[in-house]
C-alpha positions as CSV (number, residue, x, y, z in Angstrom):
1,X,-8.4,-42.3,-20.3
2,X,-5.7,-44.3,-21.4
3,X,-3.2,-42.8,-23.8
4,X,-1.6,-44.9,-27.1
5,X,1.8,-43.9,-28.5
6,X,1.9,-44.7,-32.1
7,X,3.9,-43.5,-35.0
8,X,2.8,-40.4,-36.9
9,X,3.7,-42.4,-40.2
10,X,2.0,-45.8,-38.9
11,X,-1.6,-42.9,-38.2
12,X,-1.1,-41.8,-41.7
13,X,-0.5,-45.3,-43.3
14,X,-3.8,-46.3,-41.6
15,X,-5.6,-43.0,-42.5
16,X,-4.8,-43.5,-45.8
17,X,-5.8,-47.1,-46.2
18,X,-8.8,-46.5,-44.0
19,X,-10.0,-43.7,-46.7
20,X,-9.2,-46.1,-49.5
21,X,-11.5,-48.6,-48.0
22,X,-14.3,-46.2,-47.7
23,X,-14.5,-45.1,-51.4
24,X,-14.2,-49.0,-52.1
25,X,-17.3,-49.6,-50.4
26,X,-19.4,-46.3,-51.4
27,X,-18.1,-47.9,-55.3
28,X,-19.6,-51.6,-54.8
29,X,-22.4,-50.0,-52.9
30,X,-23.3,-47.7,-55.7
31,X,-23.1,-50.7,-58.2
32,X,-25.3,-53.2,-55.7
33,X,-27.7,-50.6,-56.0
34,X,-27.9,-49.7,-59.6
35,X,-28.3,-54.0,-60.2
36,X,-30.6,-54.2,-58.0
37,X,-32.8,-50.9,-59.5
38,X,-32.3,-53.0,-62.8
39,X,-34.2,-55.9,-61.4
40,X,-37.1,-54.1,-60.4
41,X,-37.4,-52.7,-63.5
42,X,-37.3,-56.2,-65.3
43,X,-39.8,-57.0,-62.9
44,X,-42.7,-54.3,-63.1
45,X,-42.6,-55.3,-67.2
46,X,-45.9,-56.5,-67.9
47,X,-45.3,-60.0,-68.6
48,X,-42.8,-60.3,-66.6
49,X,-42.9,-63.8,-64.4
50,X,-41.9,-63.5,-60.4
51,X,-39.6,-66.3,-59.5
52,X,-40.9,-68.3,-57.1
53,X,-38.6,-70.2,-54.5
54,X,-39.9,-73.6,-53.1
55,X,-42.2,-76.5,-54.0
């Protein structure tokens, strides 16, 4: 297998940024969902209209 020298700092630095990117995502994730369990509750209202696409 082929072998990589890199810098124990240069590891860290991407570690850290790596993790930081992570918790970004599980946050906008999080908040798609919530949106999106907010639009199916505006949508099973009775009287609530479906929006239909097209002609």
């Amino acid at each position: 297998m082929p072998r990589v020298d890199v810098e124990p700092e240069e590891l860290l630095r991407f570690a850290a940024e790596l993790k930081a990117f992570n918790e970004q995502l599980r946050e906008r994730t999080s908040r798609l969902r919530v949106g999106f369990k907010q639009i199916g509750r505006k949508m099973a209202r009775p009287g609530t209209q479906k929006v239909r696409r097209g002609v």
